[in-house]
FIBAKE-898493 format. One record per residue: x, y, z of N, C-alpha, C, O in turn. Coordinates in nm, 2 decimals, decimal comma. Atoms other than C-alpha are relative to their C-alpha. Layout:
REM residues N
   n.px   n.py   n.pz  ca.px  ca.py  ca.pz   c.px   c.py   c.pz   o.px   o.py   o.pz
      X      Y      Z      X      Y      Z      X      Y      Z      X      Y      Z
...
This chain:
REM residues 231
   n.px   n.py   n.pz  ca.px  ca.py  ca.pz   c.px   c.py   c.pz   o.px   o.py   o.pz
   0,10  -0,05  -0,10   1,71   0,39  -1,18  -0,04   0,14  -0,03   0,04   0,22  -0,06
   0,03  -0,11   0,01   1,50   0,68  -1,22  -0,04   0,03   0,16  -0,07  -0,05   0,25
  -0,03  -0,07  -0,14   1,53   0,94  -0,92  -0,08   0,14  -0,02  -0,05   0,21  -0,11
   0,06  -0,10  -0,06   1,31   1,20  -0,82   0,04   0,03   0,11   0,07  -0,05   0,19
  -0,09   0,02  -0,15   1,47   1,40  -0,55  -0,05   0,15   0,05   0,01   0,22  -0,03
   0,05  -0,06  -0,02   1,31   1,68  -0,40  -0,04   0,12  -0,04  -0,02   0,23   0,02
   0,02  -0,05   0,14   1,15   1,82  -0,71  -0,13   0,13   0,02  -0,25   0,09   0,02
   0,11  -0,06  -0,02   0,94   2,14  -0,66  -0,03   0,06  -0,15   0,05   0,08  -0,23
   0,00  -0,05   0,12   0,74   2,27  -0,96  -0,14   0,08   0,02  -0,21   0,05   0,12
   0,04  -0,11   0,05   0,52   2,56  -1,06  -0,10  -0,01  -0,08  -0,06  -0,04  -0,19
  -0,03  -0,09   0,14   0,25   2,68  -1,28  -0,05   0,10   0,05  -0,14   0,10   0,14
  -0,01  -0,14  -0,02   0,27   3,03  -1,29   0,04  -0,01   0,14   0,14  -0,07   0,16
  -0,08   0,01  -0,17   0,30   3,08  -0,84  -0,09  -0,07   0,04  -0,14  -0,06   0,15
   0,12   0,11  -0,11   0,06   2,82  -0,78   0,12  -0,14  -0,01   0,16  -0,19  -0,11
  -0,09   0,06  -0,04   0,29   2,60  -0,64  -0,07  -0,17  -0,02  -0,19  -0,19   0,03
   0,08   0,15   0,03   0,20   2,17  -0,75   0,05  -0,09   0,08  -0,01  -0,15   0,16
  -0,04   0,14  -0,05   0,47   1,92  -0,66   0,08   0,11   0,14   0,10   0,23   0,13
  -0,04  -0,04  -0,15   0,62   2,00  -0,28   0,12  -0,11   0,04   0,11  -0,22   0,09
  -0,10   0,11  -0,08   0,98   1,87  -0,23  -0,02  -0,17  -0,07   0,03  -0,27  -0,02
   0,05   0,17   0,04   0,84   1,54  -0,43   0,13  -0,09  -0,03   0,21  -0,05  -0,11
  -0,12   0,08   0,00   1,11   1,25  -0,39  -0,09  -0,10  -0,04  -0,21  -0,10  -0,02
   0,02   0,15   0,10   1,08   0,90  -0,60   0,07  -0,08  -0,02   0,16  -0,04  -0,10
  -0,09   0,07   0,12   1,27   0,62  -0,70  -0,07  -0,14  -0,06  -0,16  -0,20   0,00
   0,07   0,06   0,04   1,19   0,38  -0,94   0,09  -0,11  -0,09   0,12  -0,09  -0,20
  -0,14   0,04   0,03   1,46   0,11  -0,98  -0,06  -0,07  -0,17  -0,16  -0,05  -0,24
  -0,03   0,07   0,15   1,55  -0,12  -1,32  -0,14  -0,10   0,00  -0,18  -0,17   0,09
   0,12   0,13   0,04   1,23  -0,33  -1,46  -0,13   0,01   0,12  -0,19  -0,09   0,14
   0,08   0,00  -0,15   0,99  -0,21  -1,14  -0,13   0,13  -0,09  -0,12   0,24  -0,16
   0,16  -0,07   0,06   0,60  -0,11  -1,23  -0,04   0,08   0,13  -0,12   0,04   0,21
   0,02  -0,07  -0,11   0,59   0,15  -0,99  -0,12   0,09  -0,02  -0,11   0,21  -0,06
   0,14  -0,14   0,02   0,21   0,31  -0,98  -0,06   0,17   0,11  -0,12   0,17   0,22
   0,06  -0,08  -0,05   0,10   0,62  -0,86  -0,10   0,06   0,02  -0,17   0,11  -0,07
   0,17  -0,04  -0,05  -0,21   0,71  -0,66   0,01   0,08   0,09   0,08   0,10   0,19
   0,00  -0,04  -0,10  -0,39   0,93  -0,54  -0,10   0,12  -0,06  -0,07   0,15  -0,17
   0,15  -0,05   0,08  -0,75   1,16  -0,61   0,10   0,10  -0,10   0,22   0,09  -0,10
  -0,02  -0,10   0,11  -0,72   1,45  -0,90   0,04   0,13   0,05  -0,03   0,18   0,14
  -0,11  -0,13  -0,04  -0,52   1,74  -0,84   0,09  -0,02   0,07   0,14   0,08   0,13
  -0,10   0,00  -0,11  -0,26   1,59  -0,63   0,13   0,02  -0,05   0,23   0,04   0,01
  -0,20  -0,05   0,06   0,04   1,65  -0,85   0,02  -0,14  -0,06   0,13  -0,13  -0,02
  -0,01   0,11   0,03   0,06   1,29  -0,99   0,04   0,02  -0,17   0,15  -0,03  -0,21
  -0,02  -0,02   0,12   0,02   1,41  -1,40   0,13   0,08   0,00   0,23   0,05  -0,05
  -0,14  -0,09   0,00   0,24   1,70  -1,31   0,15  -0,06   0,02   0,23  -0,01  -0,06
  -0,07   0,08   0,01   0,52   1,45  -1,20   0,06  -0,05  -0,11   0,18  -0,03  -0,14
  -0,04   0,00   0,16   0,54   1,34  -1,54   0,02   0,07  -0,06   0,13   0,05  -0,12
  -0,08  -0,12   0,06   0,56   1,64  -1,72   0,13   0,02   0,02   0,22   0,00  -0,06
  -0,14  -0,03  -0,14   0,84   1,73  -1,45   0,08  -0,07  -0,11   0,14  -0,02  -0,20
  -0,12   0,13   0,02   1,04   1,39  -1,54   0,05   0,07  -0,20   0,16   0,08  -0,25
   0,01  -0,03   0,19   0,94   1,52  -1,98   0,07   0,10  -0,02   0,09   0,12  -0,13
  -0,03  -0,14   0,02   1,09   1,85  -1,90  -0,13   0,08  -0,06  -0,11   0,20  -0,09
   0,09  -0,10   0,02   0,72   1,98  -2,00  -0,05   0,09   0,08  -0,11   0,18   0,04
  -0,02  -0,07  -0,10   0,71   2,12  -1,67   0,09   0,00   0,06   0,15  -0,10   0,11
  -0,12  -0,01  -0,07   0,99   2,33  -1,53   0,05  -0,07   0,11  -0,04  -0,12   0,18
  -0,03   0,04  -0,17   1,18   2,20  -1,21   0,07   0,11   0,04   0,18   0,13  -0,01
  -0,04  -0,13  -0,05   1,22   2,52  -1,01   0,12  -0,07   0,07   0,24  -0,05   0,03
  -0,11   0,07  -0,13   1,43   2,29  -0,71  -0,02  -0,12   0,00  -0,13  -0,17   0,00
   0,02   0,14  -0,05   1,55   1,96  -0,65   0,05  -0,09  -0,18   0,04  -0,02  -0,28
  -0,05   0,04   0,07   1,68   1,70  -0,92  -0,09  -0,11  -0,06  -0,19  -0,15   0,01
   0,08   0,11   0,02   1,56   1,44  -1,17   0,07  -0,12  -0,04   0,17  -0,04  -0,03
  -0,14   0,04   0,04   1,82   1,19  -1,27  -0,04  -0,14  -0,03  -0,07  -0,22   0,06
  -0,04   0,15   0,05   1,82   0,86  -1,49   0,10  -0,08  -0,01   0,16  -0,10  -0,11
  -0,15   0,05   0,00   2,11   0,66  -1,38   0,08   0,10   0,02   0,19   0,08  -0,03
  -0,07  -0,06  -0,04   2,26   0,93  -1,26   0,04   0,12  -0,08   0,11   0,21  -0,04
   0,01  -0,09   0,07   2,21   1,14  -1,56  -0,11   0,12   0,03  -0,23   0,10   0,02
   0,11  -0,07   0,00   2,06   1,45  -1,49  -0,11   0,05  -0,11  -0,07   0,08  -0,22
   0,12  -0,01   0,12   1,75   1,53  -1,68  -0,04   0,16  -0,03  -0,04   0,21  -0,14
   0,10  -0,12   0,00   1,57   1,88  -1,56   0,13   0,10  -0,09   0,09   0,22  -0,08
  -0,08  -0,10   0,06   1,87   2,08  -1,77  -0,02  -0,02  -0,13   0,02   0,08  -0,20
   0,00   0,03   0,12   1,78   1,91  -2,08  -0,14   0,04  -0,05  -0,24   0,04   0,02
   0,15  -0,05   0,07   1,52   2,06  -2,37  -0,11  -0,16   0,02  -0,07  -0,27   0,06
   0,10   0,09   0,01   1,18   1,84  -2,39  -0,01  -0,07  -0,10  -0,09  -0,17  -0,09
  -0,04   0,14   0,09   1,30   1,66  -2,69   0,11  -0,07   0,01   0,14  -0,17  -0,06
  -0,07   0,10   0,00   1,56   1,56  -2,57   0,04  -0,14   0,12   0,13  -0,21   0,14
   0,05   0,12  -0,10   1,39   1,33  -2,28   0,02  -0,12  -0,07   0,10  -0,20  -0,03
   0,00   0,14   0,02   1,31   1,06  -2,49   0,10  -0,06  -0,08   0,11  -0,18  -0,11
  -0,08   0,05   0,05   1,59   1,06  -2,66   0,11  -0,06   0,13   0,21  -0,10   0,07
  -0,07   0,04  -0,09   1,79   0,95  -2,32  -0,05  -0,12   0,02   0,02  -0,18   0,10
   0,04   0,09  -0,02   1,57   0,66  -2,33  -0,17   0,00   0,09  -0,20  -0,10   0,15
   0,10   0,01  -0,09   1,20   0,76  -2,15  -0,14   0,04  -0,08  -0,15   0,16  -0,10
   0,11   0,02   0,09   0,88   0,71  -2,36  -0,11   0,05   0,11  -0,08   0,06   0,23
   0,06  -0,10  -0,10   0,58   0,90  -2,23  -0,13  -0,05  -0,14  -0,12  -0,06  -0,26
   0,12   0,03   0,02   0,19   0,80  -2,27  -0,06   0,12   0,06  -0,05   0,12   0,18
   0,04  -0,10  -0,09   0,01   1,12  -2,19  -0,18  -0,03  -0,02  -0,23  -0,08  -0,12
   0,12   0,01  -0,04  -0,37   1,14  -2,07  -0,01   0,04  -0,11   0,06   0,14  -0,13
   0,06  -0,03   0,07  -0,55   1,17  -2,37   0,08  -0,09  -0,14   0,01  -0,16  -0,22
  -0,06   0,08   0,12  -0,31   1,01  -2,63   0,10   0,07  -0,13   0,20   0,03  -0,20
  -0,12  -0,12   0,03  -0,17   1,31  -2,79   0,07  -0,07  -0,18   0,17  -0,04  -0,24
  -0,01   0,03   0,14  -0,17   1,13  -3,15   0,04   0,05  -0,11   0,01   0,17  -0,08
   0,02  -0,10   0,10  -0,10   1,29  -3,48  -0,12  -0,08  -0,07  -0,12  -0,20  -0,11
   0,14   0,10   0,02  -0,45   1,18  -3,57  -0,04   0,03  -0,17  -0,14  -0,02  -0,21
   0,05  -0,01   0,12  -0,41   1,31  -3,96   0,15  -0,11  -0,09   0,18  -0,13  -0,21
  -0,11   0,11   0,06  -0,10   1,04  -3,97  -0,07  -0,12   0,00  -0,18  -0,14   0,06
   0,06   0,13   0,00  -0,14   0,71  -4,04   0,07  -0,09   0,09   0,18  -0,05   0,14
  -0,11   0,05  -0,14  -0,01   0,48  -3,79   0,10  -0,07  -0,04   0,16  -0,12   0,05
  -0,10  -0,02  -0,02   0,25   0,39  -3,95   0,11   0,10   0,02   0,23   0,09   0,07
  -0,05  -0,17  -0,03   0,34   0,75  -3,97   0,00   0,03   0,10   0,10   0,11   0,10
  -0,02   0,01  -0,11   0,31   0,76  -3,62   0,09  -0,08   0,09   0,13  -0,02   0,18
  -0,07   0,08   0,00   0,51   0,45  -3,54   0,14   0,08  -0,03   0,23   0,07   0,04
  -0,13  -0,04   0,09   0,77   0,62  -3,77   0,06   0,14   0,07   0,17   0,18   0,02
  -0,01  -0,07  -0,08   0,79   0,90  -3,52   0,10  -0,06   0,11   0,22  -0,04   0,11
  -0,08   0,03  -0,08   0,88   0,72  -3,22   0,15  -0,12  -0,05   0,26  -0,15   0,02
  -0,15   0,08   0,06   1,15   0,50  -3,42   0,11   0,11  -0,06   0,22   0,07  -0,11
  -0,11  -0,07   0,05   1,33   0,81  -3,53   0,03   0,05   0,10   0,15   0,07   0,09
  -0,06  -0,05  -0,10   1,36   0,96  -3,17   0,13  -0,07   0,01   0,22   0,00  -0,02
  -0,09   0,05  -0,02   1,63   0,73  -3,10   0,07  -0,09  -0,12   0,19  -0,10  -0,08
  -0,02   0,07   0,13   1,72   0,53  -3,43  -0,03  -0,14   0,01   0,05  -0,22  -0,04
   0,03   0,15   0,00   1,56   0,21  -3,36  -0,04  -0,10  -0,13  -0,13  -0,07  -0,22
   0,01   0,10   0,15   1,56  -0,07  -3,64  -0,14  -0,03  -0,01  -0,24   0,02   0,04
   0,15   0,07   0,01   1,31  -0,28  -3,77   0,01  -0,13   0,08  -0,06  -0,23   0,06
   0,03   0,11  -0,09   1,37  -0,52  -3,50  -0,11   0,03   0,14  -0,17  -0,03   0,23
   0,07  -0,07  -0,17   1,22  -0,29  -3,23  -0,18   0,03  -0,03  -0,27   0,03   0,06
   0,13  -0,03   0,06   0,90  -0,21  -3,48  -0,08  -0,16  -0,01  -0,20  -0,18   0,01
   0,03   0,12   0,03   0,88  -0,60  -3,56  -0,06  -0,03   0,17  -0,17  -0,07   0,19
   0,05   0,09  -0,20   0,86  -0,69  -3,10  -0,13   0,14   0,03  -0,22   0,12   0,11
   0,11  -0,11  -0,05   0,63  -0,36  -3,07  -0,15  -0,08  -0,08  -0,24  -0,15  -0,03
   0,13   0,09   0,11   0,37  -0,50  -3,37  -0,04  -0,14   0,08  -0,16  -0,18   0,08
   0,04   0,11  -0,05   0,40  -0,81  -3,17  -0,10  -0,02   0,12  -0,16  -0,12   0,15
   0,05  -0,01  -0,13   0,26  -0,70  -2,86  -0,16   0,08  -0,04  -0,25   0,09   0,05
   0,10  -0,05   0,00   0,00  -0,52  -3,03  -0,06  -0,03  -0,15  -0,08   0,06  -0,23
  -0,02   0,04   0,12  -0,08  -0,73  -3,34  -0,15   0,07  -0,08  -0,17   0,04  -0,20
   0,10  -0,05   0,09  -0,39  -0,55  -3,45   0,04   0,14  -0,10  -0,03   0,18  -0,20
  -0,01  -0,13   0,01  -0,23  -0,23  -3,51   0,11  -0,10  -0,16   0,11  -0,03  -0,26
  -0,06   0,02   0,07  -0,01  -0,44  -3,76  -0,13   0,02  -0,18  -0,11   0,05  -0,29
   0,09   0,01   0,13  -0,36  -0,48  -3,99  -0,05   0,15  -0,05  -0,12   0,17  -0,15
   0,02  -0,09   0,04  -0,38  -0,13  -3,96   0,08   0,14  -0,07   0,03   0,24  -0,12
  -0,11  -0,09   0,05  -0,09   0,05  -4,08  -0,03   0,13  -0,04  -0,01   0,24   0,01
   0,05  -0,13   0,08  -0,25   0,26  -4,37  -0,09   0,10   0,07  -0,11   0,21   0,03
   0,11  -0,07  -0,06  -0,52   0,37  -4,14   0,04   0,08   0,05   0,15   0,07   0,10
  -0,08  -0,09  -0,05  -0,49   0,69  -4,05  -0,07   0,03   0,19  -0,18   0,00   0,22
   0,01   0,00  -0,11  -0,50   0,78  -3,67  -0,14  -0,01   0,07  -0,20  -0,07   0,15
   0,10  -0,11  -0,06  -0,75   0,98  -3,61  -0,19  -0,07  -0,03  -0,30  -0,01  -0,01
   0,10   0,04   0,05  -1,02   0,76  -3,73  -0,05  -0,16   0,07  -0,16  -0,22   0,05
   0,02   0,14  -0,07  -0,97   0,43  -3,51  -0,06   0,10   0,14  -0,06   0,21   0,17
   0,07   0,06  -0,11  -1,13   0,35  -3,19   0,08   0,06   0,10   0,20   0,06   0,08
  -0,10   0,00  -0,11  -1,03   0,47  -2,86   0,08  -0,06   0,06   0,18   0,00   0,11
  -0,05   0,10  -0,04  -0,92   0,15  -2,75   0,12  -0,02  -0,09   0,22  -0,05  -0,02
  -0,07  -0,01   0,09  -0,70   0,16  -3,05   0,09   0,09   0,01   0,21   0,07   0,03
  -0,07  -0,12  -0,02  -0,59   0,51  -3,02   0,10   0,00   0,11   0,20   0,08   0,12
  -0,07   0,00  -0,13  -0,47   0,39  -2,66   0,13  -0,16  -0,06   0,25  -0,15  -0,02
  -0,12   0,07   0,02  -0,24   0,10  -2,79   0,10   0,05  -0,09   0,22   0,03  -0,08
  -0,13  -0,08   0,13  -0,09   0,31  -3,10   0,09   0,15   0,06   0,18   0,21   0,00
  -0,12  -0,08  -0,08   0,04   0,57  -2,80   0,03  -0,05   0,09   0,08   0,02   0,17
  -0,07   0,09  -0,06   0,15   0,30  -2,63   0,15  -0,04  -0,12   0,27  -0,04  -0,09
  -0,06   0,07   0,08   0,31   0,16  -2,93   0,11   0,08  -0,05   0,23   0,05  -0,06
  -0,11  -0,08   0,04   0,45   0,46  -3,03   0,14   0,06   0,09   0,25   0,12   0,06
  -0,08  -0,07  -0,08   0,60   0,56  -2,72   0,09  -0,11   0,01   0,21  -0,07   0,04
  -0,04   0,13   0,01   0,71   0,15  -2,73   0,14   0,02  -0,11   0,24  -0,05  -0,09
  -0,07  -0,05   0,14   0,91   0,29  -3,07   0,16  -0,01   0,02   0,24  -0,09  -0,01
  -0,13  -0,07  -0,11   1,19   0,46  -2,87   0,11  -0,09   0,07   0,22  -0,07   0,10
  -0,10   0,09  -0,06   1,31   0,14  -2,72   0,01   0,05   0,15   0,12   0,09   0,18
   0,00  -0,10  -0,10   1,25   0,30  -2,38   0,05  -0,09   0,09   0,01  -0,21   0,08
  -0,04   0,06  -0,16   1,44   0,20  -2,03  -0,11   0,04   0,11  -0,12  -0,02   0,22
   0,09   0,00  -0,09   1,17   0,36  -1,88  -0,15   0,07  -0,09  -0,15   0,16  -0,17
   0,16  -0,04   0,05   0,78   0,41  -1,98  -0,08   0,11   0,08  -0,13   0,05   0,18
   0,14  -0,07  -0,06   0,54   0,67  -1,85  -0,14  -0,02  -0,06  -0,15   0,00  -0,18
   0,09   0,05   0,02   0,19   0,57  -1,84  -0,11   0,12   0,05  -0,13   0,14   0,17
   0,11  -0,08  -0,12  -0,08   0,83  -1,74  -0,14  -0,01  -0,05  -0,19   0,03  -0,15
   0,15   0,08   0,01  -0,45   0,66  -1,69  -0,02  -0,07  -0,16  -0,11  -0,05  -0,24
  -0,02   0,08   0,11  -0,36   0,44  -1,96  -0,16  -0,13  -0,04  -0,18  -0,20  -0,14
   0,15   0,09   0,03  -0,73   0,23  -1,90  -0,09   0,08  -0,02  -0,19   0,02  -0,06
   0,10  -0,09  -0,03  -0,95   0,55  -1,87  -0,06  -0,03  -0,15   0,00  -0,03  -0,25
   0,11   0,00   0,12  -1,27   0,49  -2,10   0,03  -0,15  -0,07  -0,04  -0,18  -0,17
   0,00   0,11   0,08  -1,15   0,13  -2,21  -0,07  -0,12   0,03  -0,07  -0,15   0,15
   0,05   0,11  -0,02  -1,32  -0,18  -2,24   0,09  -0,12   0,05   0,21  -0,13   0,01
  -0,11   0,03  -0,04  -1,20  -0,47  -2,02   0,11  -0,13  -0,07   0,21  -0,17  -0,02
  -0,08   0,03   0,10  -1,06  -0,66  -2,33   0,14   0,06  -0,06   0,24   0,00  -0,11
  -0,10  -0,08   0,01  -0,84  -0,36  -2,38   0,09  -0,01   0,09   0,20  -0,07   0,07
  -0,03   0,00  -0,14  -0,77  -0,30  -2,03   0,10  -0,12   0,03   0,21  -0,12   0,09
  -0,10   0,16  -0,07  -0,60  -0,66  -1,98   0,12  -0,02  -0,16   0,23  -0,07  -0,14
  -0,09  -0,04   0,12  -0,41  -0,61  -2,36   0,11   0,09   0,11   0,22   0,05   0,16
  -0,11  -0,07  -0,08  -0,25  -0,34  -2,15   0,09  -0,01   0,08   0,21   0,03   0,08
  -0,02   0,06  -0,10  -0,20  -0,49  -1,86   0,13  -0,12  -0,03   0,25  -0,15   0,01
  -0,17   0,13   0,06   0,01  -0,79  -2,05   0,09   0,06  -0,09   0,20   0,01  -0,11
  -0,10  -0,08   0,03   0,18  -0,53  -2,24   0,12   0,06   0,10   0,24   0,05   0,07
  -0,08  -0,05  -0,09   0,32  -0,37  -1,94   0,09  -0,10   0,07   0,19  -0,06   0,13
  -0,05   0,14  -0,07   0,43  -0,69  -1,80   0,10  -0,04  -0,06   0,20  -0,06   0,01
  -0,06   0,02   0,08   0,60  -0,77  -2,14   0,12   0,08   0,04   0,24   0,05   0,06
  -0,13  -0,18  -0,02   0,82  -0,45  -2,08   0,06  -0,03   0,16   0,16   0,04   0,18
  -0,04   0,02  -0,16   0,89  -0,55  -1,69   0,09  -0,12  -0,05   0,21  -0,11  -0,01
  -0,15   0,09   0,00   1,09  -0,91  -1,84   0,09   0,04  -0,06   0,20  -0,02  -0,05
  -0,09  -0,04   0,07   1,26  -0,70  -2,07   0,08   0,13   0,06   0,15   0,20  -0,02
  -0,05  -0,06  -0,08   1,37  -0,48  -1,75  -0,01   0,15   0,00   0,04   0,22   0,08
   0,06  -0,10  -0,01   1,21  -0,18  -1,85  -0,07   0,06   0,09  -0,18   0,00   0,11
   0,10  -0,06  -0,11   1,07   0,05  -1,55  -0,09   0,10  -0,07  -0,07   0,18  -0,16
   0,17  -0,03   0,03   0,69   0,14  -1,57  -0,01   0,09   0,11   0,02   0,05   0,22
   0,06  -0,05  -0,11   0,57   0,44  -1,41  -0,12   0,01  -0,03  -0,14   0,03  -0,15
   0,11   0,05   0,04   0,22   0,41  -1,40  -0,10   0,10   0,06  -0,12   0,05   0,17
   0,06  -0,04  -0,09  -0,02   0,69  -1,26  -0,15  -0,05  -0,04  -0,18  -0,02  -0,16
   0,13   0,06   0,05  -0,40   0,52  -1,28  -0,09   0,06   0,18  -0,04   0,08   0,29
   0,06   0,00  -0,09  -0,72   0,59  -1,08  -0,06  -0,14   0,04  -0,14  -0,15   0,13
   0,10   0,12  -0,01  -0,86   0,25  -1,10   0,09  -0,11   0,10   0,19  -0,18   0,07
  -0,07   0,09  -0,09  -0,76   0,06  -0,82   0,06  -0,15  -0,04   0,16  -0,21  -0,02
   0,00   0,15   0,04  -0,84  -0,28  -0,97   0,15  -0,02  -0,10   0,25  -0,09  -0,08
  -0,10   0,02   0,06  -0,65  -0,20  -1,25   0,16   0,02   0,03   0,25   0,01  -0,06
  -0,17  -0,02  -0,03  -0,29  -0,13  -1,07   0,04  -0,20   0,09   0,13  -0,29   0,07
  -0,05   0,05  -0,12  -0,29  -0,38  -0,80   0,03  -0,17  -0,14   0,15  -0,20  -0,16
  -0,08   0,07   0,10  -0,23  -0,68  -1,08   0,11  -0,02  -0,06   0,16  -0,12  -0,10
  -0,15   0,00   0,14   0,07  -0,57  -1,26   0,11   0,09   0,11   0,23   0,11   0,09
  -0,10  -0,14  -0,07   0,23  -0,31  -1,00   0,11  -0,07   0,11   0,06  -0,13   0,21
  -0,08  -0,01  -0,14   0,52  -0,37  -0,75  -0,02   0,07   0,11  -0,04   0,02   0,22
   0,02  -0,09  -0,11   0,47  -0,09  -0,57  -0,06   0,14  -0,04  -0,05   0,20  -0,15
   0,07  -0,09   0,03   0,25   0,17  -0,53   0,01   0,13   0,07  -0,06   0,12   0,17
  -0,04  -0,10  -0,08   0,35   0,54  -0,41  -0,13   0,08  -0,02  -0,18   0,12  -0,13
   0,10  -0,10  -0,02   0,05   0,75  -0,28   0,10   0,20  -0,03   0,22   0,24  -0,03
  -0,05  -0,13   0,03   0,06   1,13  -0,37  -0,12   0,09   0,07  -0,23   0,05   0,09
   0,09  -0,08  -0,10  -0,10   1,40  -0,17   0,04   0,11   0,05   0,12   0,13   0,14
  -0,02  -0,10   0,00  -0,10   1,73  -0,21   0,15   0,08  -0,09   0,21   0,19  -0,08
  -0,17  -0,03   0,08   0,22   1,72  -0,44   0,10  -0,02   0,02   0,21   0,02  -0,03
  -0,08   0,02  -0,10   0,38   1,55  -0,17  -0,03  -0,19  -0,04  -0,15  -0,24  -0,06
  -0,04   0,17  -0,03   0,49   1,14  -0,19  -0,02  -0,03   0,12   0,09  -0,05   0,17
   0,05   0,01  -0,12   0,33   1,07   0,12   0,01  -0,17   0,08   0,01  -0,20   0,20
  -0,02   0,11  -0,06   0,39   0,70   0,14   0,05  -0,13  -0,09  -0,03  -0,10  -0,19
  -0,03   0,07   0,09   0,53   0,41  -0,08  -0,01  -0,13   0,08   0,05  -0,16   0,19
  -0,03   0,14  -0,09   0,43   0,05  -0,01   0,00  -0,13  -0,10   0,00  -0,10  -0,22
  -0,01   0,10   0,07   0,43  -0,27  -0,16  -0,14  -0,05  -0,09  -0,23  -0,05  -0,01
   0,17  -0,06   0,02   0,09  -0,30  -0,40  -0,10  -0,18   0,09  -0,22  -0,19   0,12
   0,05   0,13  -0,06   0,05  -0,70  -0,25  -0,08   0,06   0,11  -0,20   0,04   0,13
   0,05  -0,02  -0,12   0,02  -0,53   0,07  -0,18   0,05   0,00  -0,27   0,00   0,07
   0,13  -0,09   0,02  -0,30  -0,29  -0,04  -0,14  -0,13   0,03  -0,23  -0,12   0,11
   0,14   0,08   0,03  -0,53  -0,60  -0,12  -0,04  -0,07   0,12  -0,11  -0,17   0,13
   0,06   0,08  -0,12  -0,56  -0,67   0,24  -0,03   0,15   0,11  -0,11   0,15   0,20
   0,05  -0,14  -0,02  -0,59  -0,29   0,35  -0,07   0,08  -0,09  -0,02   0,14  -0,18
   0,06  -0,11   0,10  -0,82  -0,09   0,18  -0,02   0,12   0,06  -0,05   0,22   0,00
  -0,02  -0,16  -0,07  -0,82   0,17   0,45   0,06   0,08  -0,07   0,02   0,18  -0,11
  -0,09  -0,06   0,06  -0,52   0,25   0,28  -0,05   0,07  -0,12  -0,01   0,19  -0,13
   0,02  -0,04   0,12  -0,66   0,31  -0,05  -0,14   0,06   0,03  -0,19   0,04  -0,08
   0,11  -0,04  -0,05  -0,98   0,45   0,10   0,06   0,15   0,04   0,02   0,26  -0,01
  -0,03  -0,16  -0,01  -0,77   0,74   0,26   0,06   0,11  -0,09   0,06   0,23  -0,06
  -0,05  -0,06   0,11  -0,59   0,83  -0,05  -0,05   0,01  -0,12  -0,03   0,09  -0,21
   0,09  -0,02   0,19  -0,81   0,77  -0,35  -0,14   0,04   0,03  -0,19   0,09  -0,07
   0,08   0,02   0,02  -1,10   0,77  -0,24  -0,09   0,14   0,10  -0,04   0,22   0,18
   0,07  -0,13  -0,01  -1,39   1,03  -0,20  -0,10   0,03   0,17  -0,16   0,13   0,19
């Protein structure tokens, strides 16, 4: 179980997350919503150690996290998709691949079920990053963060700019990773795209966890998602 527990964070004295509590048990696609600036990215950093935690705990199974350097997140097991994609875009993707399988020492059994899930990226190997497609670019920081063998994934706007061919690739990726008990945290603005694949969906507001509900529930309230996402 990953645990957020009343995690305040910083940058510089502009104060972001407020007291923010979480949990996000074994194999559970837990998304977070809620307009732009509410502390939702920052969250993740938090969890990455890329942002400090002034107060309050972060704890994977009971391991705490916020004491540990920023590389040595994923090596506890927590794979991280960051808004934009964060590539080495002058590697080639297997060179990139070859990244996330050395954080942790994962075989060629973990590179062979990753390739599987994303079988285009297998025709691409030699290609170097920086030269494929967005859509592309968005499965090969999937893939790579996939590398790691991760107990838990972070996802942040993992559809933004993609076509909906892509968009549903993702979508059964993430799914994939939910039978193999992997927890998804998932922050997206696209409503359509959560309520599909998510368990549950924790609104964010103002840096504050303001409500956590089930995402079945949403598709018959949209007040709900009208007062938190929407403009």
């Amino acid at each position: 179980m990953l645990e957020l527990s009343g995690v305040d964070c910083y940058y510089a004295e502009a104060q972001v997350l407020k007291a923010f509590s979480l949990k996000a048990e074994a194999g559970e696609i837990l998304c977070l919503l809620g307009r732009n600036g509410a502390g939702k990215t920052t969250a993740l950093k938090a969890i990455m150690g890329l942002v400090r935690v002034r107060r309050g705990s972060i704890s994977l199974d009971g391991t705490e996290l916020t004491a540990l350097a920023p590389h040595e997140v994923p090596r506890r097991g927590i794979g991280y998709v960051p808004q934009g994609r964060r590539l080495f875009s002058e590697l080639t993707v297997m060179e990139n691949l070859r990244v996330g399988l050395m954080t942790r020492g994962s075989g060629p059994e973990v590179l062979d079920h990753v390739l599987s899930l994303f079988p285009l990226l297998k025709e691409r190997l030699a290609q170097r990053a920086g030269t494929m497609s967005g859509g592309e670019q968005q499965m090969l920081a999937m893939a790579r963060a996939l590398c790691i063998n991760p107990r838990v994934l972070l996802l942040d706007e993992p559809t933004e700019g993609l076509m909906p061919a892509m968009i549903e690739r993702i979508r059964q990726s993430v799914l994939d990773l939910k039978s193999h008990g992997v927890t998804t945290l998932l922050v997206e603005q696209r409503v359509d795209a959560v309520l599909p694949v998510a368990d549950r969906v924790a609104f964010v507001e103002n840096g504050r966890v303001t409500g956590v509900v089930a995402a079945s529930a949403l598709a018959s309230d949209r007040q709900m998602i009208d007062r938190y996402v929407g403009i």
